[in-house]
C-alpha positions in Angstrom: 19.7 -12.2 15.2 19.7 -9.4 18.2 19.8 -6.2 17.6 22.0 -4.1 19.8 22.2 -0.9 19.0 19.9 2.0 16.8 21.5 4.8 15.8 19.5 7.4 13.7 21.8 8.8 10.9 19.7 10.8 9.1 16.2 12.6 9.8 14.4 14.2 6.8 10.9 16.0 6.6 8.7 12.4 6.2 11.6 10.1 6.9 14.4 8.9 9.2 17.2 6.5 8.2 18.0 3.9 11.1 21.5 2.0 11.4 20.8 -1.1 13.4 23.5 -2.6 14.8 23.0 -6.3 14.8 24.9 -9.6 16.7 23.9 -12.5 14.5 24.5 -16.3 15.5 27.9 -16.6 15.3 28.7 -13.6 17.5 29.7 -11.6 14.7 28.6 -7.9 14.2 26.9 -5.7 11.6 25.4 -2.9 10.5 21.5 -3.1 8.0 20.1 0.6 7.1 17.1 0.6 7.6 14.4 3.5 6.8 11.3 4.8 9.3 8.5 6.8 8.4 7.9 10.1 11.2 4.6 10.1 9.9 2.5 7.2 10.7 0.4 5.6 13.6 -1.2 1.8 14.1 0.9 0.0 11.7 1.5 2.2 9.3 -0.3 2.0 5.8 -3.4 0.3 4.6 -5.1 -0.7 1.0 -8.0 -1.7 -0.2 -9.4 -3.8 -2.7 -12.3 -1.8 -4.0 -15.0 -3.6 -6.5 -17.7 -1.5 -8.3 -21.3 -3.0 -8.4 -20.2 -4.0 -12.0 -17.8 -6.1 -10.9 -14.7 -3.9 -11.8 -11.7 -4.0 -9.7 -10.3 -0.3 -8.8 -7.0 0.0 -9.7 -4.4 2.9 -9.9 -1.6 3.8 -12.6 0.2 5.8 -10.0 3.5 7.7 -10.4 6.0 6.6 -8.7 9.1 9.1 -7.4 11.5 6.1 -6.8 11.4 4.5 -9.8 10.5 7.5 -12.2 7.8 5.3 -13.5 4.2 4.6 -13.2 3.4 1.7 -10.8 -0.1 -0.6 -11.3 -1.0 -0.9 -7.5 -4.3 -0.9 -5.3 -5.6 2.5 -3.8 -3.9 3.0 -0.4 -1.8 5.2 2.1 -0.5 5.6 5.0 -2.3 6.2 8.3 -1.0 9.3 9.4 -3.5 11.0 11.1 -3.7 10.8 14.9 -6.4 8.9 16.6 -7.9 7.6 13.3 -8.1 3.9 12.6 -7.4 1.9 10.1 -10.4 1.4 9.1 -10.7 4.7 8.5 -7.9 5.4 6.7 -8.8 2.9 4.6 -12.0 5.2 3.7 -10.3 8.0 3.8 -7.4 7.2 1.1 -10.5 5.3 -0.8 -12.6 8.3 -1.5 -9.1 11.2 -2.0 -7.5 9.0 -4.5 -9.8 7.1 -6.3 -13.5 9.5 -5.5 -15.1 5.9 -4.5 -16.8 5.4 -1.3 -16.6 1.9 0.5 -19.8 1.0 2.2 -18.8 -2.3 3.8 -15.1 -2.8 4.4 -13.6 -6.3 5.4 -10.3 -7.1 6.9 -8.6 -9.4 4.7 -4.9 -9.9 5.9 -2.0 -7.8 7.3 1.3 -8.6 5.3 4.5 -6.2 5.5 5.2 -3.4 2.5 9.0 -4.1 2.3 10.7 -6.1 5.0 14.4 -5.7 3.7 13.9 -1.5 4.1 11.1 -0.1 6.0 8.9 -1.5 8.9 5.6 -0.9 7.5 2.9 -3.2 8.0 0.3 -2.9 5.6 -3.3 -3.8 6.1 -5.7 -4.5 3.5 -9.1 -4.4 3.3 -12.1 -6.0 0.6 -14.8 -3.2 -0.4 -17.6 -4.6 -1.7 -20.2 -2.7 -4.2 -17.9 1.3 -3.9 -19.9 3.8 -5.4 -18.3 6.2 -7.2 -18.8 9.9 -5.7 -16.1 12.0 -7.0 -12.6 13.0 -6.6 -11.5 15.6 -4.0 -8.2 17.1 -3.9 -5.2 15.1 -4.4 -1.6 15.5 -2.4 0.9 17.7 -4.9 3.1 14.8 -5.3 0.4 12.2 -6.5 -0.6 11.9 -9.9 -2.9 9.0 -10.5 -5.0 7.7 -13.0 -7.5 5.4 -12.1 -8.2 1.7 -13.8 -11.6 0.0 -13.9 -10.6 -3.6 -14.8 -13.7 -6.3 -15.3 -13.1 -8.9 -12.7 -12.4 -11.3 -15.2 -10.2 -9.2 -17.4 -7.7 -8.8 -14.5 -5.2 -11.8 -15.9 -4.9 -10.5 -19.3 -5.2 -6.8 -18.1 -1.9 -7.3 -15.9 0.0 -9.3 -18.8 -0.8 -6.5 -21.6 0.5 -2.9 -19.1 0.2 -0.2 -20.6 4.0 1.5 -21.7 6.3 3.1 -19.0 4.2 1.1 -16.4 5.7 -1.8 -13.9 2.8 -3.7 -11.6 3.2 -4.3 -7.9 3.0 -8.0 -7.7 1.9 -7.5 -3.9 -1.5 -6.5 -5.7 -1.4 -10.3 -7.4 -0.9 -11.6 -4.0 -3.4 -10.2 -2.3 -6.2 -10.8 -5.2 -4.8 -14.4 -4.5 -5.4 -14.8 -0.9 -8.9 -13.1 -1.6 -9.6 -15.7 -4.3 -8.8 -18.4 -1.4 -11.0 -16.5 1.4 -14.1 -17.3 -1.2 -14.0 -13.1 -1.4 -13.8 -12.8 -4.9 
């Protein structure tokens, strides 16, 4: 695949829509829509898997605009303040949506948020022993409601949701590879 030509079609507030013109491997021509966030620096978004000294995993029941529904997912957000890292961001969205603070914070793996649609790479992070501090003011649009799940009742936890409530398998990937780094 080459791509040949970008053309933006559409720029909103937060987001642009992107035709890109593609030549695949037979010569012939086409058109994907793609969609770019204005708002972002580094790679774009990061999560973290957070872990209380108990031995809970920090989840969020977070609605979702898209699908009108609440979404099961780990705390994260977008890095989309200049000059800060992802590490920091990491903190940052840690402690506004969830009130936790990461002491430690690990790398665990890069993977990208939706590959057919957006560019976003998102990179997630293992946060040992958070402590809970409180919660500070949330964005308007965000209303979240946050899961402590006992490490060992995460299986049957994400097999029972709760109603009106879809899971982000990318959250069951991720606890995967952790399980495989020895992390968890």
């Amino acid at each position: 695949m080459k791509i040949i030509k970008k053309e933006c079609v559409f720029h909103g507030t937060y987001l642009r829509i992107v035709n890109k013109h593609f030549k695949n491997g037979k010569g012939q021509e086409g058109i994907w829509e793609s969609i770019e966030r204005k708002n972002i620096y580094n790679k774009g978004a990061v999560a973290v898997v957070a872990i209380t000294k108990e031995k809970e995993l920090i989840l969020e029941r977070n609605w979702r605009f898209p699908l009108e529904s609440f979404v099961i997912q780990l705390p994260a957000g977008l890095t989309d303040k200049k000059g800060e890292s992802e590490e920091e961001a990491a903190r940052r969205e840690l402690l506004e949506e969830t009130g936790y603070l990461a002491g430690k914070l690990i790398p665990v793996i890069s993977t990208p948020s939706c590959s057919s649609l957006i560019p976003t790479i998102v990179t997630h992070f293992f946060a040992p022993d958070v402590e809970f501090s409180g919660i500070t003011m949330r964005d308007t649009a965000e209303k979240i409601e946050i899961l402590k799940v006992p490490i060992e009742e995460v299986d049957d936890f994400f097999l029972n949701l709760p109603e009106d409530t879809e899971l982000d398998l990318g959250v069951l990937g991720i606890l995967r590879i952790m399980e495989n780094k020895n992390l968890l």
